[in-house]
C-alpha positions in Angstrom: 56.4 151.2 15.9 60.3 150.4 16.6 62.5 153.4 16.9 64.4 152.5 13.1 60.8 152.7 11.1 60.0 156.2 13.2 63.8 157.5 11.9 62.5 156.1 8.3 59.3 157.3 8.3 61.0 160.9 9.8 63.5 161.1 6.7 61.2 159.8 4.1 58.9 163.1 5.2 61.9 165.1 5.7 63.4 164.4 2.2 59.5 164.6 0.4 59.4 167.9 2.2 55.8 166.7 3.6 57.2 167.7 7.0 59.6 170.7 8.6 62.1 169.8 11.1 60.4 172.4 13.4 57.1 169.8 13.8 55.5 169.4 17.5 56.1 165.6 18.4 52.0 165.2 18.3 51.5 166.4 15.0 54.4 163.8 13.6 52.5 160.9 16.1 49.2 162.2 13.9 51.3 162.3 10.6 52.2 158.9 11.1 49.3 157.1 12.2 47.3 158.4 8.9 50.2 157.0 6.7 50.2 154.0 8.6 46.1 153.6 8.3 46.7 154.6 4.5 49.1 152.2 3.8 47.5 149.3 5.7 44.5 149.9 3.5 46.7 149.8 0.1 47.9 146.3 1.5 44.8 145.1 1.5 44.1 145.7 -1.2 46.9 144.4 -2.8 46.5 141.6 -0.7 43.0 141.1 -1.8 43.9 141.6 -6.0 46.6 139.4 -5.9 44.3 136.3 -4.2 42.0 137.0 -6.9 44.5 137.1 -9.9 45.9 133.7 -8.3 42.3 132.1 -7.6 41.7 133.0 -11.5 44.8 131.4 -12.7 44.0 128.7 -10.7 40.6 128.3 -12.7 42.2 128.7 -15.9 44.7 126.0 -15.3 42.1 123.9 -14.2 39.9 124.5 -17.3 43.0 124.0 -19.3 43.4 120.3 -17.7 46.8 121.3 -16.2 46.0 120.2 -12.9 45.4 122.9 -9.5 47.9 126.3 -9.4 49.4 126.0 -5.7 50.4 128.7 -3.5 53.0 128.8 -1.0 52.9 131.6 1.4 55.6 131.6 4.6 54.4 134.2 6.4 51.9 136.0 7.8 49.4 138.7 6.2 50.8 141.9 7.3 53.8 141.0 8.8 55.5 142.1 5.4 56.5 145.3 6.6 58.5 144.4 9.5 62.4 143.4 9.0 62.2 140.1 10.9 59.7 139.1 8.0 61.8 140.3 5.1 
């Protein structure tokens, strides 16, 4: 993780009062790689429910003689996060 998403992540806990500034260095390490494998999990999820809601519309159309739904995605899956991507 780059040193600007630990500050985030630090203030974000900080200001949710999930964490005291008086917290070992370990147990923040172990904070943070549970809310990393949390989130990860909800954005694939996500991921996953909004391929099906497009895969249905795509159907729909279909059946509707409208011709295919297309998709453009520039990107990668799980890249979102990172400020290069954004």
């Amino acid at each position: 993780m780059r040193p600007t998403t630990w500050g985030r992540v630090v203030v974000a806990l900080l200001t949710a009062g999930t964490l005291t500034r008086s917290v070992r260095a370990e147990d923040l390490s172990n904070k943070i790689e549970r809310m990393e494998q949390e989130l990860n999990e909800m954005k694939r999820e996500l991921q996953a429910q909004k391929v099906g809601e497009f895969i249905e519309y795509h159907k729909r159309k279909i059946a509707s003689g409208k011709g295919p739904a297309y998709a453009f995605h520039n990107g990668v899956f799980g890249k979102f996060e990172e400020d290069r991507f954004s």
